[in-house]
Biopython code that builds the backbone (N, CA, C, O; Angstrom):
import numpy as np
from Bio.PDB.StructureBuilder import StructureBuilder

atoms = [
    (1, "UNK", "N", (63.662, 67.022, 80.556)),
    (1, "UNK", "CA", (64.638, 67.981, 80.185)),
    (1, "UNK", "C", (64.469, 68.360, 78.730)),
    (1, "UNK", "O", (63.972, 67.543, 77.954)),
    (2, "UNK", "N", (64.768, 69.283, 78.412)),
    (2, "UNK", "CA", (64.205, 70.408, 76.993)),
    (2, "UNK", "C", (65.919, 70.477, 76.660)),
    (2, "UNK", "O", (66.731, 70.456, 77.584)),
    (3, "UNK", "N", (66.239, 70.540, 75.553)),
    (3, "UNK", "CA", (67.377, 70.978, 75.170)),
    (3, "UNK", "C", (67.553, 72.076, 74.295)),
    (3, "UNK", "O", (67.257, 72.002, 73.103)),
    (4, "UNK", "N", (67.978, 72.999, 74.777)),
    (4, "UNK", "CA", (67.412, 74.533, 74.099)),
    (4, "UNK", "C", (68.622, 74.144, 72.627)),
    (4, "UNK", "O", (69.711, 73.588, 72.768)),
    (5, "UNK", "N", (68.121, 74.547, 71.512)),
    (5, "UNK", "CA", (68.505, 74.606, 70.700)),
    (5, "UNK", "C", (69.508, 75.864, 70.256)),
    (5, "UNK", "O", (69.282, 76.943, 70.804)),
    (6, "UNK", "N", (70.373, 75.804, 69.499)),
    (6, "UNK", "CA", (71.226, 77.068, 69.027)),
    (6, "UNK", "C", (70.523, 77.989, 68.293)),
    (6, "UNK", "O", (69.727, 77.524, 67.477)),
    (7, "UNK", "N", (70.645, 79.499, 68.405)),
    (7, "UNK", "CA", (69.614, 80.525, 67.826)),
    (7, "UNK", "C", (70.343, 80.784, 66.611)),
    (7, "UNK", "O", (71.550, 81.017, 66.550)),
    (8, "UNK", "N", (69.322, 80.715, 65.399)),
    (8, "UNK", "CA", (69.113, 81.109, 64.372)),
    (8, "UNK", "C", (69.265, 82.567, 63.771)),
    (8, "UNK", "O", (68.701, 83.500, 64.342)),
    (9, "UNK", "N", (69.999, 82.774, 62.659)),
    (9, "UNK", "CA", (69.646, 84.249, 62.227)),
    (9, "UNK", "C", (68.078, 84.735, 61.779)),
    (9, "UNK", "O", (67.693, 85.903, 61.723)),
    (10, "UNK", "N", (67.350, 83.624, 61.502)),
    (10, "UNK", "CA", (66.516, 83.553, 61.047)),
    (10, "UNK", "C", (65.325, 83.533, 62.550)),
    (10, "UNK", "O", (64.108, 83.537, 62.365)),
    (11, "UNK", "N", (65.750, 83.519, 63.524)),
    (11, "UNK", "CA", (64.800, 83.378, 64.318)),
    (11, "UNK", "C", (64.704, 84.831, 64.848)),
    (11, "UNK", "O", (63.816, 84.923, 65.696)),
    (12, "UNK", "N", (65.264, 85.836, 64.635)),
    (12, "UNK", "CA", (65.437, 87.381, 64.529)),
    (12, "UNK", "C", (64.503, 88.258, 63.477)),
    (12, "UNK", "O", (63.890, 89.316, 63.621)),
    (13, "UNK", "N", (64.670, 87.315, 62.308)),
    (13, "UNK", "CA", (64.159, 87.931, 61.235)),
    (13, "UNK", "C", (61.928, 87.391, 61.186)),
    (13, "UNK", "O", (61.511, 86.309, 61.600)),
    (14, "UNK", "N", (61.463, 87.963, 60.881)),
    (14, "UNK", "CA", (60.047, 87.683, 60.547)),
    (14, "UNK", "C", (59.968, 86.841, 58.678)),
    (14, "UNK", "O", (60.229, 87.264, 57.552)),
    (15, "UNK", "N", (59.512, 85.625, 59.189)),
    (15, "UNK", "CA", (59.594, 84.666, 57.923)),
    (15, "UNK", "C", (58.292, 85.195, 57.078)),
    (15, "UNK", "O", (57.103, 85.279, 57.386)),
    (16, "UNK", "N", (59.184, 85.589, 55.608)),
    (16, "UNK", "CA", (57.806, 86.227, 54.939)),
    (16, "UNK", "C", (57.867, 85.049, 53.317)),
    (16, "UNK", "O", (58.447, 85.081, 52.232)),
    (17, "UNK", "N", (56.826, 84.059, 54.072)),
    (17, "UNK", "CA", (56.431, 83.045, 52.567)),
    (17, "UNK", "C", (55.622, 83.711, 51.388)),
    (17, "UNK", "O", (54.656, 84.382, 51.751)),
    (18, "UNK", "N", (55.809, 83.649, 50.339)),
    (18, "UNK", "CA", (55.327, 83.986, 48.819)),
    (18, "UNK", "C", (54.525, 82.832, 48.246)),
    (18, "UNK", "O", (55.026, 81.731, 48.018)),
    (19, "UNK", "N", (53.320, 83.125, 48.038)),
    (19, "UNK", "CA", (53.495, 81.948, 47.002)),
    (19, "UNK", "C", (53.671, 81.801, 46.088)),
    (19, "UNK", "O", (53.649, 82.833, 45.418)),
    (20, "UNK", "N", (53.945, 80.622, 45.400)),
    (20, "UNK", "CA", (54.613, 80.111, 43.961)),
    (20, "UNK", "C", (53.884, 80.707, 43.070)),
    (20, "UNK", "O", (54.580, 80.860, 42.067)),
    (21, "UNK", "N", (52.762, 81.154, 42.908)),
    (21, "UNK", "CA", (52.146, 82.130, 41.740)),
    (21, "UNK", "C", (52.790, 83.415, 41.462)),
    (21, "UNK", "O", (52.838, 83.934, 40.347)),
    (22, "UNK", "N", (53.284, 83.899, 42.542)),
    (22, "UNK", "CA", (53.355, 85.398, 42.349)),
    (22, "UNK", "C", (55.183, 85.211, 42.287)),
    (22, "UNK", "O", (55.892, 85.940, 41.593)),
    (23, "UNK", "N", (55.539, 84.452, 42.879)),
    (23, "UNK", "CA", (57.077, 83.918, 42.701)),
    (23, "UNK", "C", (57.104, 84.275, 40.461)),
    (23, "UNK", "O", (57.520, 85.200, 39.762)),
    (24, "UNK", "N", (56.442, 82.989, 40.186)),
    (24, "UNK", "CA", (56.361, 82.929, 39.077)),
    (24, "UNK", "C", (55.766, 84.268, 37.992)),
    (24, "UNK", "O", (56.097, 84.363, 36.810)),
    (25, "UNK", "N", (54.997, 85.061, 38.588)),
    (25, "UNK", "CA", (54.670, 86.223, 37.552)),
    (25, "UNK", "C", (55.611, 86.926, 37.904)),
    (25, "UNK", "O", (56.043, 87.607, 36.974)),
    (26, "UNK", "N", (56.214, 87.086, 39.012)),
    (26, "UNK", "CA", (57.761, 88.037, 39.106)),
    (26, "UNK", "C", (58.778, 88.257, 38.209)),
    (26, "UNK", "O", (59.323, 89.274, 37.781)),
    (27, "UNK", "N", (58.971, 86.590, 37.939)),
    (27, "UNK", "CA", (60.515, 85.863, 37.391)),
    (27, "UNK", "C", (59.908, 86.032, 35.447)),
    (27, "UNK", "O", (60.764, 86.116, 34.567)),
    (28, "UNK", "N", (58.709, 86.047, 35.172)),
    (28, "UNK", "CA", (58.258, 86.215, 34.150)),
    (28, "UNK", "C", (58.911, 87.912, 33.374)),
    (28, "UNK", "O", (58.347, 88.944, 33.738)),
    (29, "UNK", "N", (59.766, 87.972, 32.623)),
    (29, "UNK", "CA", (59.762, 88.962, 31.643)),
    (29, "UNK", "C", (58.718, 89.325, 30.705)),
    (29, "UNK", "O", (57.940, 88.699, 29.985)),
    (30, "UNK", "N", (58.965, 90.564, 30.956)),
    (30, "UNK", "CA", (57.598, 91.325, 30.249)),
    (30, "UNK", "C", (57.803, 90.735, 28.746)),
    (30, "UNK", "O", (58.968, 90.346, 28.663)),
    (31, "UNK", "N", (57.044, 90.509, 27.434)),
    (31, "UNK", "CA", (57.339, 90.201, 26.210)),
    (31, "UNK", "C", (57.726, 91.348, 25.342)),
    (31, "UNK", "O", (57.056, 92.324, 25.677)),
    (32, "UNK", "N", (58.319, 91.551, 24.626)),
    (32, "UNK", "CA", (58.942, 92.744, 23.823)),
    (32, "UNK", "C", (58.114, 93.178, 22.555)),
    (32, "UNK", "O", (57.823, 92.200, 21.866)),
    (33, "UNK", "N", (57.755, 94.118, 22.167)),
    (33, "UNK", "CA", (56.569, 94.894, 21.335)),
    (33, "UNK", "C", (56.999, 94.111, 20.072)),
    (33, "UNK", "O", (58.119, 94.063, 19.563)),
    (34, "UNK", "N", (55.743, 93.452, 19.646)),
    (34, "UNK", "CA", (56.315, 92.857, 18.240)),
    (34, "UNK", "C", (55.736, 93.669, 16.924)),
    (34, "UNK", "O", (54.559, 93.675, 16.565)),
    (35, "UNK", "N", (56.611, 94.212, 16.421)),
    (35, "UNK", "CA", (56.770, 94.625, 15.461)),
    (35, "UNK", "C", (56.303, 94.252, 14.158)),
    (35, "UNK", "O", (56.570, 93.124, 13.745)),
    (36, "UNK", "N", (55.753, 94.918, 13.574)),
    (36, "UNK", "CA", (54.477, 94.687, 12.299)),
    (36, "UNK", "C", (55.349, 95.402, 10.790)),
    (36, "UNK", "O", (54.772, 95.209, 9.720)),
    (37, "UNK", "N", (56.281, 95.950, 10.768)),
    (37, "UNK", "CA", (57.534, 95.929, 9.556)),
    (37, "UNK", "C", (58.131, 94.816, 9.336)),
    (37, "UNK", "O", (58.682, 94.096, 10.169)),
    (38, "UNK", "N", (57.996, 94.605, 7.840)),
    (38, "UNK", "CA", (59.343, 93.839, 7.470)),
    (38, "UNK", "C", (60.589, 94.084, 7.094)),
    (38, "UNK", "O", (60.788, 94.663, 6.026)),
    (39, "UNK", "N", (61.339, 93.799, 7.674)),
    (39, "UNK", "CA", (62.770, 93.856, 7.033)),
    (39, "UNK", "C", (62.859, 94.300, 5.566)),
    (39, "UNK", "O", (62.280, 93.752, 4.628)),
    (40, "UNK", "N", (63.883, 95.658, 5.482)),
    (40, "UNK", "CA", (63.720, 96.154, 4.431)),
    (40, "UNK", "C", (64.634, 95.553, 3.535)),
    (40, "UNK", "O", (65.739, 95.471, 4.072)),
    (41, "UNK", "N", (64.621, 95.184, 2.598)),
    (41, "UNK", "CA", (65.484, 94.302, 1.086)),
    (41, "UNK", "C", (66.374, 94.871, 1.019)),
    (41, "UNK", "O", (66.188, 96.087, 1.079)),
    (42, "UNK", "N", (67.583, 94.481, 0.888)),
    (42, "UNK", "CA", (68.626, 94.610, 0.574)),
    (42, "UNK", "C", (68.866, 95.495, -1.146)),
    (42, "UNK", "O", (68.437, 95.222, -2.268)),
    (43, "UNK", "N", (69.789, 96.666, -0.597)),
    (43, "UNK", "CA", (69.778, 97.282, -2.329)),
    (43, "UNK", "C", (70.714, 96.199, -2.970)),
    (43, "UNK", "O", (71.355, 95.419, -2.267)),
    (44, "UNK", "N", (70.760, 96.189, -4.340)),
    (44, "UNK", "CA", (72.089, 96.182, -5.227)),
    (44, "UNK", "C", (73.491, 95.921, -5.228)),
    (44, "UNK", "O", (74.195, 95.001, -5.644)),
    (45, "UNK", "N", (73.827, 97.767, -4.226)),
    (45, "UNK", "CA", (75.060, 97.762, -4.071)),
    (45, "UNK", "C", (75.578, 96.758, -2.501)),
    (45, "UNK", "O", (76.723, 96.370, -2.267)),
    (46, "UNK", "N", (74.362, 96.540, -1.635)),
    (46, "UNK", "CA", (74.605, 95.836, -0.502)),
    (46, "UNK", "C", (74.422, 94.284, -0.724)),
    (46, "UNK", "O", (74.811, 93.454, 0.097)),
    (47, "UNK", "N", (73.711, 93.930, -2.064)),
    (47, "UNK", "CA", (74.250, 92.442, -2.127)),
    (47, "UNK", "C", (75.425, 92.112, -2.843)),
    (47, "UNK", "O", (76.089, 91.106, -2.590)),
    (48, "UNK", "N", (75.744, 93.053, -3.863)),
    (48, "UNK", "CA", (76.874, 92.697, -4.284)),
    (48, "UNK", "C", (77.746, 92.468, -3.481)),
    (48, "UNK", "O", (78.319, 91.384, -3.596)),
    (49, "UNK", "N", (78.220, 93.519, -2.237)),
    (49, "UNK", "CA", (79.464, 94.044, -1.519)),
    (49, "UNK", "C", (79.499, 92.291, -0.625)),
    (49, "UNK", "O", (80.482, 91.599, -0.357)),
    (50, "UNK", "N", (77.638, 91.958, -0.290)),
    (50, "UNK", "CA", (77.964, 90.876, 0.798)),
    (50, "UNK", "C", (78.492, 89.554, -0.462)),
    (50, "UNK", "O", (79.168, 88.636, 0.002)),
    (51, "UNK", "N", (78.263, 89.529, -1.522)),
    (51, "UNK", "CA", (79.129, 88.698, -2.740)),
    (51, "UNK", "C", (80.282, 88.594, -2.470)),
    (51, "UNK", "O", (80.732, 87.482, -2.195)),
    (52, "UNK", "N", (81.166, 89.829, -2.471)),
    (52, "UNK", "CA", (82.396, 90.235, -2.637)),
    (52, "UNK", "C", (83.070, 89.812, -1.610)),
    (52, "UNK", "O", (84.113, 89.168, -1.729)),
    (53, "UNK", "N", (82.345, 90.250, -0.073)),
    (53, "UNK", "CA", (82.799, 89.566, 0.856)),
    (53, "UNK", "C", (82.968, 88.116, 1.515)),
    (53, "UNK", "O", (83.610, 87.765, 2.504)),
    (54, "UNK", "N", (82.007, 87.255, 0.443)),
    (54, "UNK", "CA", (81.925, 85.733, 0.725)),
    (54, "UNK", "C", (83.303, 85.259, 0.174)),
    (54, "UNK", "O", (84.092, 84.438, 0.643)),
    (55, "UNK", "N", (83.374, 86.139, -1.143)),
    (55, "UNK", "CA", (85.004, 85.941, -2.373)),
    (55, "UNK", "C", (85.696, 86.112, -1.137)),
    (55, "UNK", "O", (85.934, 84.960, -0.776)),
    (56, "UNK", "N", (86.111, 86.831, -0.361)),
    (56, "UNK", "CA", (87.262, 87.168, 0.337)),
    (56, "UNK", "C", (87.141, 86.038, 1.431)),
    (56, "UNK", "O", (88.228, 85.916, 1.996)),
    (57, "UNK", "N", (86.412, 85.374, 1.807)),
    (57, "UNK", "CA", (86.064, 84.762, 2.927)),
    (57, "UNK", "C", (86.959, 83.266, 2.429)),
    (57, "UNK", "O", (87.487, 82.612, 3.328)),
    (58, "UNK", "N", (87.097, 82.742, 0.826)),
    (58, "UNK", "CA", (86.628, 81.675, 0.304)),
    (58, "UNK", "C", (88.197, 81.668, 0.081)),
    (58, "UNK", "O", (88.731, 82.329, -0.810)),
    (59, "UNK", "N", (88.818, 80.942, 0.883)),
    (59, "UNK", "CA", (89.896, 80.119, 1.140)),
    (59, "UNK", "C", (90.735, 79.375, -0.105)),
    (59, "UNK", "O", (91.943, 79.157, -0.199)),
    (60, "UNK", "N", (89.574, 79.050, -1.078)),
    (60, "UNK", "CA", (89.968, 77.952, -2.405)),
    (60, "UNK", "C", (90.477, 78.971, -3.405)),
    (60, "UNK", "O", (90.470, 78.481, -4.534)),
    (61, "UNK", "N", (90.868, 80.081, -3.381)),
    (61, "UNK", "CA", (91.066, 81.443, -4.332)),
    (61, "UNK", "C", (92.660, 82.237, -3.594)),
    (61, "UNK", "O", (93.323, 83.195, -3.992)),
    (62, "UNK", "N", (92.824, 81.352, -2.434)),
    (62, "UNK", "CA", (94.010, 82.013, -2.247)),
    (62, "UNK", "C", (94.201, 83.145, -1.219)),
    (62, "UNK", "O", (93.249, 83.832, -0.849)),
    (63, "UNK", "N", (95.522, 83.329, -0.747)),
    (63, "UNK", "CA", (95.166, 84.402, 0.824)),
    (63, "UNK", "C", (94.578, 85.923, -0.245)),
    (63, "UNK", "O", (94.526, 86.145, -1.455)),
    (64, "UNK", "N", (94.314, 86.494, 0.683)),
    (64, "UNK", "CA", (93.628, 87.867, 0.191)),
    (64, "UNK", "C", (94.128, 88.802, 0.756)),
    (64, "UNK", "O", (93.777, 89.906, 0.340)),
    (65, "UNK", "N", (95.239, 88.754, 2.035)),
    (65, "UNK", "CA", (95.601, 89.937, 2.344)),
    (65, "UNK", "C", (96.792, 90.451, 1.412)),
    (65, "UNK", "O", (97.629, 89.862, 0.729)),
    (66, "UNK", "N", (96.542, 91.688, 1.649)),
    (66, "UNK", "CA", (98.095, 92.512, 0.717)),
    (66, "UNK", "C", (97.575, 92.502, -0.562)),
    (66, "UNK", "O", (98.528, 92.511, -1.342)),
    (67, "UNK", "N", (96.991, 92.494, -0.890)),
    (67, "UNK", "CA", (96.145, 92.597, -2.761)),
    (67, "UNK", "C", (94.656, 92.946, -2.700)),
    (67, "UNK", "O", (93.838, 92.682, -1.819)),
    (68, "UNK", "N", (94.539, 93.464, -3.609)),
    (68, "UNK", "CA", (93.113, 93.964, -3.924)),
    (68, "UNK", "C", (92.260, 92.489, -4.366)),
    (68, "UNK", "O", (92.786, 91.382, -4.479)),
    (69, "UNK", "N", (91.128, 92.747, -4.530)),
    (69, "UNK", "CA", (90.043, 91.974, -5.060)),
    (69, "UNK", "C", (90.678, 91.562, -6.330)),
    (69, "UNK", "O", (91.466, 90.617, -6.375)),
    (70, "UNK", "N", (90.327, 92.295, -7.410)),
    (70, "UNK", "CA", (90.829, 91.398, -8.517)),
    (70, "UNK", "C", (92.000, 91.621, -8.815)),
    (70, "UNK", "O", (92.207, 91.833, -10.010)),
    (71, "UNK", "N", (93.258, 91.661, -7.805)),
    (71, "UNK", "CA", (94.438, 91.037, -8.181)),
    (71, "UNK", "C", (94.019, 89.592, -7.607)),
    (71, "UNK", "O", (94.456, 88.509, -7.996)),
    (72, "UNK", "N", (93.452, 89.730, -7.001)),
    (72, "UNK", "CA", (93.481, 88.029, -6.581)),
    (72, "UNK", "C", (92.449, 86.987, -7.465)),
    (72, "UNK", "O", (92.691, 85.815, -7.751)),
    (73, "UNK", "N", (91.276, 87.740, -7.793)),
    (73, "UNK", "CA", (90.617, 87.337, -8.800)),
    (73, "UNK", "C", (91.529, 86.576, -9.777)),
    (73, "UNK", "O", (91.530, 85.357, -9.950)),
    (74, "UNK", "N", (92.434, 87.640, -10.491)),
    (74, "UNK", "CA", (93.758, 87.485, -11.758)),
    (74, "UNK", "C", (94.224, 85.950, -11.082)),
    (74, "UNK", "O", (93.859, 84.858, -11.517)),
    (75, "UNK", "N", (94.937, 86.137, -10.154)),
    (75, "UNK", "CA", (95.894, 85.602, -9.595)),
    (75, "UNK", "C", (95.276, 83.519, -9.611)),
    (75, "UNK", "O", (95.841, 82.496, -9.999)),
    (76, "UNK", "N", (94.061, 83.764, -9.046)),
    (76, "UNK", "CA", (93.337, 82.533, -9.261)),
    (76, "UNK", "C", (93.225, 82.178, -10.103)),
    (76, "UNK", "O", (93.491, 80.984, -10.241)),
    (77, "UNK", "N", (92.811, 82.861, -11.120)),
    (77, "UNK", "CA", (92.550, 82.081, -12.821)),
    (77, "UNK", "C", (93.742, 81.923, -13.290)),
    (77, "UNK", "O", (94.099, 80.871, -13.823)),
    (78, "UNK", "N", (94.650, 83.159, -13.118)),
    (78, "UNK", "CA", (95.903, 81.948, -13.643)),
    (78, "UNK", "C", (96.759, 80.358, -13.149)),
    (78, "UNK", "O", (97.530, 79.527, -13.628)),
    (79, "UNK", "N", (96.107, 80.606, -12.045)),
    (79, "UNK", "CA", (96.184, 79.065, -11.142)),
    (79, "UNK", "C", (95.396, 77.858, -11.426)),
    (79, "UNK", "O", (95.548, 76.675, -11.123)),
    (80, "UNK", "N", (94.221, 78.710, -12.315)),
    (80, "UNK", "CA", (93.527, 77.381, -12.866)),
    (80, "UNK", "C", (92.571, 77.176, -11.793)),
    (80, "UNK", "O", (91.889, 76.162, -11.939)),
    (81, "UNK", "N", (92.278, 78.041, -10.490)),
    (81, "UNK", "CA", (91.354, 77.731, -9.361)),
    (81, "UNK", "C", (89.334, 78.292, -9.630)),
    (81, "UNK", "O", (88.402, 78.099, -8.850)),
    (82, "UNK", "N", (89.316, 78.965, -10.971)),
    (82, "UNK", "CA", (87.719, 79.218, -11.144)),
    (82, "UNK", "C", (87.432, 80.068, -10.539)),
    (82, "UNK", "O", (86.288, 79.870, -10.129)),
    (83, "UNK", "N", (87.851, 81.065, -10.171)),
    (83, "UNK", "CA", (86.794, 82.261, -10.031)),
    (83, "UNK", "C", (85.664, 82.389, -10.130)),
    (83, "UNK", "O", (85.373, 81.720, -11.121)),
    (84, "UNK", "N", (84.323, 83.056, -9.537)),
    (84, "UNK", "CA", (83.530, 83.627, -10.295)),
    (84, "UNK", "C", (83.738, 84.469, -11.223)),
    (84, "UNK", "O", (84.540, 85.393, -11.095)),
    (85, "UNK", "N", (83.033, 84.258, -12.298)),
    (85, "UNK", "CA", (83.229, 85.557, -12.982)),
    (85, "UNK", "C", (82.421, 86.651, -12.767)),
    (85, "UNK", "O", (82.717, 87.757, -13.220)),
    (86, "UNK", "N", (81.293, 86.420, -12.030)),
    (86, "UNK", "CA", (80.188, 87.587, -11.962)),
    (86, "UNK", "C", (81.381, 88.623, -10.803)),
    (86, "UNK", "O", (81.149, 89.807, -10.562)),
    (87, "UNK", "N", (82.213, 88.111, -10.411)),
    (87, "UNK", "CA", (83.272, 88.769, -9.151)),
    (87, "UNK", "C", (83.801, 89.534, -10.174)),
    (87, "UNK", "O", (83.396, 90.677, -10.390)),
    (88, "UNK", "N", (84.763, 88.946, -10.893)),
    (88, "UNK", "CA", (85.480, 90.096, -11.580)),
    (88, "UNK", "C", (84.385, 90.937, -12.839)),
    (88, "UNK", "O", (84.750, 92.045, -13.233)),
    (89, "UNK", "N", (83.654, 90.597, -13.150)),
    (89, "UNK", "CA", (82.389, 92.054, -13.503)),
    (89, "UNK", "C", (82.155, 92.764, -12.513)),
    (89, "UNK", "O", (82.497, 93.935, -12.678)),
    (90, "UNK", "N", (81.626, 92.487, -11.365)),
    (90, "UNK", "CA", (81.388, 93.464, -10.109)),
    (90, "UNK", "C", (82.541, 94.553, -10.038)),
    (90, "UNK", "O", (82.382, 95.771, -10.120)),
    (91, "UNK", "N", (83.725, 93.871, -9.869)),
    (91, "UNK", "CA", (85.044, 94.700, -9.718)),
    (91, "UNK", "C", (85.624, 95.597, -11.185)),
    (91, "UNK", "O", (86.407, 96.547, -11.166)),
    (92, "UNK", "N", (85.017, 95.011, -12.332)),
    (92, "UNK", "CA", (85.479, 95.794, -13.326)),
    (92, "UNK", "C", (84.451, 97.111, -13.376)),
    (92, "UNK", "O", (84.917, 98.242, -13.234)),
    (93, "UNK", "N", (83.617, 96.983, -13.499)),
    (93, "UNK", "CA", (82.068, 98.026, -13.524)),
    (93, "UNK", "C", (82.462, 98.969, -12.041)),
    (93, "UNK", "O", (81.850, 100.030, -12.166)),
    (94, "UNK", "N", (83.042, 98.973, -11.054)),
    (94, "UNK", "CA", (83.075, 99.593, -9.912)),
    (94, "UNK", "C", (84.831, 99.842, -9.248)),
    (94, "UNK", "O", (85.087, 100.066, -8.065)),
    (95, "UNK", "N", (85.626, 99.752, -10.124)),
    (95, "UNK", "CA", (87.157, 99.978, -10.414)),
    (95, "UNK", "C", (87.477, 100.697, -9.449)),
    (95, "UNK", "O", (88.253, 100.113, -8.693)),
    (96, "UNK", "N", (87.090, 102.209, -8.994)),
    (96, "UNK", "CA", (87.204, 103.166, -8.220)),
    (96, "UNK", "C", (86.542, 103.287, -7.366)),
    (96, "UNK", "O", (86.540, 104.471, -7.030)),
    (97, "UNK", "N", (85.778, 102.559, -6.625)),
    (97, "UNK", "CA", (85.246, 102.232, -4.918)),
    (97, "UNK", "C", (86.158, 101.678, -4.542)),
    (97, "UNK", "O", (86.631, 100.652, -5.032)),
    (98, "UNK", "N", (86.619, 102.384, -3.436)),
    (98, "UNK", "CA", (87.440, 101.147, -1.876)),
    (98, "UNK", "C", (86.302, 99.915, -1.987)),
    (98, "UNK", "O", (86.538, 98.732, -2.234)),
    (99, "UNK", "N", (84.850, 100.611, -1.702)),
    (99, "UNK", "CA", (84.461, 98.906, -0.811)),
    (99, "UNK", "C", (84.631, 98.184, -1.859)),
    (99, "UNK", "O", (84.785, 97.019, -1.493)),
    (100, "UNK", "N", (84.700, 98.312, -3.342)),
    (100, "UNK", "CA", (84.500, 97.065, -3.906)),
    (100, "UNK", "C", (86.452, 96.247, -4.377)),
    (100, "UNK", "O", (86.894, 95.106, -4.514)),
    (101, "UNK", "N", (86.955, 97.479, -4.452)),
    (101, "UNK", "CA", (88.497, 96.987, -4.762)),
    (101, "UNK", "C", (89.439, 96.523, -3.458)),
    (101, "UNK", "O", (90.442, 95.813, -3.385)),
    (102, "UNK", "N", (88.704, 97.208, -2.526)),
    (102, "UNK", "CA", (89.956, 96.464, -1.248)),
    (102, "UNK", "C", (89.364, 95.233, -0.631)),
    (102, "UNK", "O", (88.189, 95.399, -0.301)),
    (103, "UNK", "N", (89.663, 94.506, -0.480)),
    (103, "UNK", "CA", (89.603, 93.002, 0.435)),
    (103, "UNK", "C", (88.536, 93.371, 2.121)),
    (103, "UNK", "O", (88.708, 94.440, 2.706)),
    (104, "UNK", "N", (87.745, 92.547, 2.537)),
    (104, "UNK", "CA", (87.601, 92.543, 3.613)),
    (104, "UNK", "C", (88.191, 92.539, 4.894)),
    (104, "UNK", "O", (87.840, 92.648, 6.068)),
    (105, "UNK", "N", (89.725, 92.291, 3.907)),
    (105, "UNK", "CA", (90.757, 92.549, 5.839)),
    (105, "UNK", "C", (91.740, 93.117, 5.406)),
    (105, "UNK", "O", (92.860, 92.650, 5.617)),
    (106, "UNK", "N", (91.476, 94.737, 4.400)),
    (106, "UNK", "CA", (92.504, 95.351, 4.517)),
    (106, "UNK", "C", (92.418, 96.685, 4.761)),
    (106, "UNK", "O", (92.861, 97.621, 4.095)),
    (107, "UNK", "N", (91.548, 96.684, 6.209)),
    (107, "UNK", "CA", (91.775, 97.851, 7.127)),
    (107, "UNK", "C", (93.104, 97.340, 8.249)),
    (107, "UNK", "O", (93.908, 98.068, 8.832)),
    (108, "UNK", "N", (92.975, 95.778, 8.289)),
    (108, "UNK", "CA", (94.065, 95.426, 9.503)),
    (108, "UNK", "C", (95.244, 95.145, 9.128)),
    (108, "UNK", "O", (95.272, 94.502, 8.079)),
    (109, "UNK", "N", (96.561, 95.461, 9.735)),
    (109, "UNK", "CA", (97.986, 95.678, 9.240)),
    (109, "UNK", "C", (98.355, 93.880, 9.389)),
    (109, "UNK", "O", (97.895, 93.105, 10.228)),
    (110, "UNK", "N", (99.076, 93.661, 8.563)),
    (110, "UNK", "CA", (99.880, 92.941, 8.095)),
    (110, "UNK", "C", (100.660, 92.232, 9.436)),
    (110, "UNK", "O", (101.567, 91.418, 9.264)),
]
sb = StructureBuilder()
sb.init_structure("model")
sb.init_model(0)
sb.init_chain("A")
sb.init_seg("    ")
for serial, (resi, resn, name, xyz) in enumerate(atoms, 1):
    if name == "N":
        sb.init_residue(resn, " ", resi, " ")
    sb.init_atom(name, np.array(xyz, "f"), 0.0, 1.0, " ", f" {name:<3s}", serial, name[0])
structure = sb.get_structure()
């Protein structure tokens, strides 16, 4: 006696094996064009600004929202907390720029 087995979805379908080579160059991403430029240097005004923004970042100087750069600059040295000073030159020499007088988080409301 034979015991017929239960039919398969798979016994409908035609079994199509791959082999593992071509499996593997499939799953392989193409490599991305490497590029023969270097990164162009940073000007002046874009290292200062990323300066300015480390000041605002730097916790030991006090909150920074609701005041400009060097009110808070001020505000630290009279606290006795050390400032840079190359910060408040940056901010004195450039008085009338937003990027250099407003804070890094005072596009967002209060």
């Amino acid at each position: 006696m034979t015991a017929k087995r239960a039919a398969l979805i798979t016994d409908s379908y035609k079994v199509v094996k791959r082999s593992r080579r071509e499996e593997k160059r499939e799953k392989r991403a193409p490599s991305p064009p490497q590029k023969d430029t270097e990164p162009r240097p940073l000007t002046a005004r874009e290292i200062e600004l990323q300066e300015l923004r480390q000041f605002d970042q730097d916790w030991r100087y006090g909150p920074c929202t609701g005041i400009s750069r060097l009110q808070r600059w001020e505000r630290a040295a009279q606290h006795g907390l050390n400032p840079p000073q190359e910060i408040r030159d940056m901010l004195l020499s450039a008085d009338t720029d937003p990027d250099y007088t407003h804070c890094l988080w005072s596009d967002y409301p209060l």
